[in-house]
C-alpha positions as CSV (number, residue, x, y, z in Angstrom):
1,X,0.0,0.0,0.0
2,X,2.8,2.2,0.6
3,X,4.4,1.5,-2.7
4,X,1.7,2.5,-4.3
5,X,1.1,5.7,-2.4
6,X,4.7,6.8,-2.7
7,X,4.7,5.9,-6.6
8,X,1.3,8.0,-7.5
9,X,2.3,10.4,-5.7
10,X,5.7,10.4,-7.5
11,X,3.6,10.6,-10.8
12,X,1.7,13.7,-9.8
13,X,5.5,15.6,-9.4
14,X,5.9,18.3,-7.0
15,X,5.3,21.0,-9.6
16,X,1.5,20.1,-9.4
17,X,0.9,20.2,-5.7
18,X,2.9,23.6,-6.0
19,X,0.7,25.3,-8.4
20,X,-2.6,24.1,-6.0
21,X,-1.5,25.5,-3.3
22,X,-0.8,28.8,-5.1
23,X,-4.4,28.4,-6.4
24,X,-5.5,28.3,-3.0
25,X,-3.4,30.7,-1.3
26,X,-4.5,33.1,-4.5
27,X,-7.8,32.8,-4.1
28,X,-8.1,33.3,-0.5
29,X,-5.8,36.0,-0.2
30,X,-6.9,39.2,0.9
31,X,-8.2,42.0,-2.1
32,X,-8.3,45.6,-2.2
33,X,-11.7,47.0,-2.4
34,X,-10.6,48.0,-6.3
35,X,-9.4,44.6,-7.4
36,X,-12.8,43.0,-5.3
37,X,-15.5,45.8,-7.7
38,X,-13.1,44.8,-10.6
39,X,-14.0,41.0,-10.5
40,X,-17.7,41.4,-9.6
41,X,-18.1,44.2,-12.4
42,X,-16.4,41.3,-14.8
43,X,-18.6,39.1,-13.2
44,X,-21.8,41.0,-13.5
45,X,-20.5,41.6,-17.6
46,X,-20.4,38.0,-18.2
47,X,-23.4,36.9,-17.0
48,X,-25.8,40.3,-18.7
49,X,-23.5,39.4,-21.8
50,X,-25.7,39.4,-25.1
51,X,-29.0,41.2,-23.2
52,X,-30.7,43.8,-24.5
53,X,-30.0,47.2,-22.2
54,X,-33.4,48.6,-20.2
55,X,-34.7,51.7,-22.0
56,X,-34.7,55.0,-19.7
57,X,-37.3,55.6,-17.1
58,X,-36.9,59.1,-18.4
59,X,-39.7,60.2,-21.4
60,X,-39.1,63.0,-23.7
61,X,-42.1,65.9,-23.9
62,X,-43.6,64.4,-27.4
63,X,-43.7,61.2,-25.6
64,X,-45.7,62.8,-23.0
65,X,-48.0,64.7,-24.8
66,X,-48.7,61.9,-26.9
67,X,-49.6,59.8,-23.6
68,X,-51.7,62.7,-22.4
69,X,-53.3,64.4,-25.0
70,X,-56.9,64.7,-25.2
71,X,-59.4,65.9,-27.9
72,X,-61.8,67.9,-25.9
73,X,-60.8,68.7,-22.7
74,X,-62.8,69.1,-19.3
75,X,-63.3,72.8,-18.8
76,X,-64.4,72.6,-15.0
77,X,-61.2,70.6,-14.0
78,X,-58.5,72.9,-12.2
79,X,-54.6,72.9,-14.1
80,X,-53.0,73.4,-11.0
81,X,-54.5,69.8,-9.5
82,X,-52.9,68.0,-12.4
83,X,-49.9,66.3,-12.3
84,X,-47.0,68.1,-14.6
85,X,-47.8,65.7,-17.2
86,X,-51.3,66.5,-17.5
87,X,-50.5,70.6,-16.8
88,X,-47.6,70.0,-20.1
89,X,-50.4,68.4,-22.2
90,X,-53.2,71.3,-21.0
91,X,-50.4,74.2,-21.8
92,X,-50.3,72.6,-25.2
93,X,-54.1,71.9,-25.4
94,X,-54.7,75.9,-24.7
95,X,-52.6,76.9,-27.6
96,X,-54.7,75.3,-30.1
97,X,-57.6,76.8,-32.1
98,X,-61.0,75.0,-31.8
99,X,-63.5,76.8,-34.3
100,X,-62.5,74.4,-37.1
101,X,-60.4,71.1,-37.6
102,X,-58.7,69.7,-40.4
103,X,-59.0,66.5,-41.4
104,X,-57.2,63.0,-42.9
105,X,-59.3,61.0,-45.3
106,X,-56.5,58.9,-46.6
107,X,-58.9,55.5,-45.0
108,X,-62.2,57.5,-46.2
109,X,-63.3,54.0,-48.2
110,X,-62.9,51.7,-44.8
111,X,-64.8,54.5,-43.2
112,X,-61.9,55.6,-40.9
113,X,-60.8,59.4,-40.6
114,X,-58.6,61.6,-38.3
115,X,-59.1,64.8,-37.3
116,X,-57.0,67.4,-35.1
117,X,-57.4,71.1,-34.5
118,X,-55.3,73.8,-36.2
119,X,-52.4,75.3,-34.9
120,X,-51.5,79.0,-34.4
121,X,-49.8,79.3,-38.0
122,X,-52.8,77.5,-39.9
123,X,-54.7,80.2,-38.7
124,X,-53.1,82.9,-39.3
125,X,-52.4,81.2,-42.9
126,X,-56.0,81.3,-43.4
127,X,-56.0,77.2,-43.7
128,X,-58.6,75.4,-42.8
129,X,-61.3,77.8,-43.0
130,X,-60.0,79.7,-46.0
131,X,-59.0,76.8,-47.9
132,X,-59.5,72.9,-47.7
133,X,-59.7,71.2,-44.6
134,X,-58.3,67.8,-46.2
135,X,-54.7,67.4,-45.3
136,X,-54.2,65.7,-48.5
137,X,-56.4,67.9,-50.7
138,X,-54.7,69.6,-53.5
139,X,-56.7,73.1,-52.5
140,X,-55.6,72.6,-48.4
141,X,-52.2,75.4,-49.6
142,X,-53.5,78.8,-50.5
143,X,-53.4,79.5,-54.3
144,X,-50.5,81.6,-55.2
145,X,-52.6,83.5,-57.9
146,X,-55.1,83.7,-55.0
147,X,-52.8,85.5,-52.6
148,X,-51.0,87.8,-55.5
149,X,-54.5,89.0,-56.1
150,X,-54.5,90.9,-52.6
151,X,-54.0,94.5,-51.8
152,X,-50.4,93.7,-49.6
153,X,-48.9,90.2,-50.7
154,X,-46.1,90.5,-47.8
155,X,-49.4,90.9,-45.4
156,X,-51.0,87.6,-44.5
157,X,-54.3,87.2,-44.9
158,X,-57.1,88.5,-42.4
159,X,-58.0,85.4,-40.3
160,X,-61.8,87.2,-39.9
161,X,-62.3,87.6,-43.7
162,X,-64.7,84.7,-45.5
163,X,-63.1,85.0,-49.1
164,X,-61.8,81.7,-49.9
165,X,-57.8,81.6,-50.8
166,X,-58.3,78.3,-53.6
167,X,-59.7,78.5,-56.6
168,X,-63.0,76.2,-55.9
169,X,-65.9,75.9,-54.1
170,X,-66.1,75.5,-50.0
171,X,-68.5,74.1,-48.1
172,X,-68.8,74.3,-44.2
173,X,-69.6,71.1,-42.2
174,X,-70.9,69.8,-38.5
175,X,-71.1,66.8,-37.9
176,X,-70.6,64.2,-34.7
177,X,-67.1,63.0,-34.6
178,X,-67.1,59.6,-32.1
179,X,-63.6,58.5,-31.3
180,X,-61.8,56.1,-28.5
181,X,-59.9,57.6,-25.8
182,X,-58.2,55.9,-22.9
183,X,-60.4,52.9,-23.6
184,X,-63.7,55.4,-23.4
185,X,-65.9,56.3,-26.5
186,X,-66.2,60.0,-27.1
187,X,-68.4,62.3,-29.0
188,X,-68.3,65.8,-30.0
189,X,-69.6,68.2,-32.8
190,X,-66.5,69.3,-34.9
191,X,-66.7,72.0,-37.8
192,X,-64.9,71.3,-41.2
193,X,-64.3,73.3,-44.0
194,X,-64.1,71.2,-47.4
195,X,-64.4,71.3,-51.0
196,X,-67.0,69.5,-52.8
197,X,-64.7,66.2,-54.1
198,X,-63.2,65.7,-50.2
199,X,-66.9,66.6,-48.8
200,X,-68.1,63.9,-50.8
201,X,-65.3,61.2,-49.3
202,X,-66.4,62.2,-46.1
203,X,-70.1,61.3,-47.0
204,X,-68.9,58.2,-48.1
205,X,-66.7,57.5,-45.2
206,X,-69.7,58.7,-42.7
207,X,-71.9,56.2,-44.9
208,X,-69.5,53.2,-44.6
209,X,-68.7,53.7,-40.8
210,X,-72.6,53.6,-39.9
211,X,-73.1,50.3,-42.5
212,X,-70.2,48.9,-39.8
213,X,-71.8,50.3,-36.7
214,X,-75.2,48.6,-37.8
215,X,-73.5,44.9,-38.7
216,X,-71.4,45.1,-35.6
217,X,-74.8,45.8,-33.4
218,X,-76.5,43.1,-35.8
219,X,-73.8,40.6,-34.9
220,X,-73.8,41.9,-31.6
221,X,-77.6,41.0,-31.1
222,X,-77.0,37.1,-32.2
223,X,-77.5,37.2,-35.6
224,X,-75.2,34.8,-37.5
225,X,-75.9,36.0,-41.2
226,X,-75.8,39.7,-41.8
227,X,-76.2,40.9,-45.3
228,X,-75.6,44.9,-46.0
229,X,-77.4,47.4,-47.9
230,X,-75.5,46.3,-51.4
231,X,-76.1,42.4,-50.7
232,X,-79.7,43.1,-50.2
233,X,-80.0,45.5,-53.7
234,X,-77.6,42.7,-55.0
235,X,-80.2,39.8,-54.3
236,X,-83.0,42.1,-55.3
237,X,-81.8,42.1,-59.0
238,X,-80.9,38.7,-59.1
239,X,-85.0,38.0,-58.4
240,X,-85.6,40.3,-60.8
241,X,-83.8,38.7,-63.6
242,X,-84.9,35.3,-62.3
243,X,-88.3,36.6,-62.9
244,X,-88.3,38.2,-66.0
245,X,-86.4,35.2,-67.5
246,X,-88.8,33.0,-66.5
247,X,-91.9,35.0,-68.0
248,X,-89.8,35.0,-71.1
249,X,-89.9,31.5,-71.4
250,X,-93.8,31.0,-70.4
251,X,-93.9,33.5,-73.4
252,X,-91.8,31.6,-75.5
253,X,-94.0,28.1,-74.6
254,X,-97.4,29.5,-75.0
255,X,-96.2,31.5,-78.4
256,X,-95.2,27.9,-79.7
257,X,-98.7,26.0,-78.5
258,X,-100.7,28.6,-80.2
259,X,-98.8,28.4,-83.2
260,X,-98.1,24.7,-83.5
261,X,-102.6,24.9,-83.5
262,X,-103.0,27.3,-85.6
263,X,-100.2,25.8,-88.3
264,X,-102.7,22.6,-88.0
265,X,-105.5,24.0,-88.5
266,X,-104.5,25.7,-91.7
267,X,-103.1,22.8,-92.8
268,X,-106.6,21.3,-92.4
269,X,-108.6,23.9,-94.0
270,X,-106.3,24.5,-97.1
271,X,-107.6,23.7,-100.3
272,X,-110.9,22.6,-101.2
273,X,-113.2,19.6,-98.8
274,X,-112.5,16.2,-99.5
275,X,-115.5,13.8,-99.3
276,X,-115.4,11.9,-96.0
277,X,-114.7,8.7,-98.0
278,X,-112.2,9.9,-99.8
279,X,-110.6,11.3,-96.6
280,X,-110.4,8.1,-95.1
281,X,-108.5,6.2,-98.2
282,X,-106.2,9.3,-98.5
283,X,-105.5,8.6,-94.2
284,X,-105.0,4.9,-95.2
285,X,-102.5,5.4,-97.8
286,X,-100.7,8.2,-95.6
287,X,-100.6,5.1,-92.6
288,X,-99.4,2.5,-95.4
289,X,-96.7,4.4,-96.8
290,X,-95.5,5.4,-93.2
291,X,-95.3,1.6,-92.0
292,X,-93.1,0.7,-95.4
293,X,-90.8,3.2,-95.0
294,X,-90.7,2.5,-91.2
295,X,-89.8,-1.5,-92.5
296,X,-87.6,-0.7,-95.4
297,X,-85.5,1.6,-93.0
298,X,-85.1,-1.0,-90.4
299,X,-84.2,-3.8,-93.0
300,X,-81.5,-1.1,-94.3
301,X,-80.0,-1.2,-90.7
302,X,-79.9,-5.0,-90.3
303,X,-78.5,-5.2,-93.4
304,X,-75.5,-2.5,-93.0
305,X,-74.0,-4.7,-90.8
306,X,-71.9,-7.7,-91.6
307,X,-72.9,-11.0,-91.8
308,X,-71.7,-13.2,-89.6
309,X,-70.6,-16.6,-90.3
310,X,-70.2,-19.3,-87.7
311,X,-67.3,-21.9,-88.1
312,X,-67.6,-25.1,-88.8
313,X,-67.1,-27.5,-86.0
């Protein structure tokens, strides 16, 4: 037993128990409070190695007024009870103008459309009341010939004054604008200037949005099929066709009995009377002949096929 112990240690070597101990004695040895925040900040690095960094806590002011902003605000609610996010969004709410709106009908067809309130320099610009209310509307920019025709070009136009700046017609709108806010449905009546092409999409979008809301409360009431005003015009014309085809061909039918009489009839009444004797040989013959062509054809057909022999045995 001793032999054995001396010879593995003796294969181990003296260099290896050397280097363990300096392991040891390494790894217990005291650290400076720089070399111990140096290994745990290595540490902490290789275990949040290849995660994504947390954002800020900190929100920029767009951020915050587009968490806060409201549409209409509550008139009877005091500023200085808010919290600074709410007071930044009212400060911002106070600045804008609330006569008319301008509008987005790029989703006019689904029955979807933005609005927002004009800003200071719209105003003054005369657009939105002056010109098109439509965002995307080729007359929402004043006409240049429009604003060379006034008095002082350099002047911007008088915010009061009704002349329009675009070289169309404009039409004044209120209607009820219903949008979601905070998880709450809204309503409010909302003035729009247009011209007559983008009042028209907003007919069409007002139209499509309440052909939705009536589906949806359809749906909502437990009906499983729900047809629209189109499907139902659809299926109207359909029966109408259907209808008129179908008298066509009753037309068609009773056309073809009354002629297949009267073609009969005149037959029978051509020509001068034949005796009633000589009516009946003149059926006879007309019965003869029929039964000798209807023999001679069939003996035609046995005979067009080949004759068939049958070997001997």
């Amino acid at each position: 037993m001793d032999r054995g112990y001396r010879s593995s240690s003796s294969r181990a070597g003296p260099s290896d128990e050397t280097a363990s101990k300096r392991r040891r004695v390494e790894t217990l040895a005291p650290e400076t409070a720089h070399e111990r925040h140096q290994r745990l900040f290595r540490l902490k690095q290789s275990y949040e190695r290849g995660r994504v960094p947390p954002k800020p806590q900190s929100k920029h002011e767009l951020e915050i007024l587009k968490e806060r902003h409201q549409f209409v605000r509550d008139s009877d609610v005091d500023p200085a009870a808010l919290t600074w996010e709410d007071q930044l969004a009212y400060k911002y709410y106070e600045t804008l103008f609330k006569e008319f709106a301008v509008v987005n009908l790029k989703h006019y067809k689904s029955g979807a459309i933005a609005l927002r309130w004009r800003t200071e320099d719209e105003v003054l610009s005369g657009i939105g009341h002056l010109t098109c209310g439509s965002l995307r509307c080729r007359y929402h920019e004043p006409s240049p010939s429009m604003l060379a025709s006034l008095e002082d070009p350099d002047v911007p136009p008088d915010p009061e004054s009704t002349a329009p700046l675009v070289e169309t017609t404009l039409e004044e709108l209120e209607m009820p604008f219903g949008y979601l806010e905070g998880g709450v449905k809204k309503t409010t009546l909302v003035k729009v200037v247009l011209c007559r092409e983008c009042a028209k999409k907003l007919r069409h979008g007002r139209k499509k949005a309440k052909e939705e809301r009536e589906k949806m409360a359809l749906v909502a009431a437990g009906r499983t099929s729900v047809a629209g005003p189109r499907d139902e015009a659809n299926r109207r014309d359909g029966e109408r066709i259907r209808s008129r085809h179908e008298e066509g061909e009753e037309r068609f039918r009773r056309d073809r009995r009354s002629s297949g009489r009267s073609g009969s009839s005149e037959d029978e009444d051509a020509g001068p009377g034949l005796p009633p004797d000589l009516r009946d040989e003149r059926r006879r013959r007309q019965s003869t002949e029929a039964r000798h062509n209807d023999s001679s054809s069939r003996s035609r057909r046995r005979s067009a096929s080949p004759r068939r022999y049958r070997s001997p045995q």
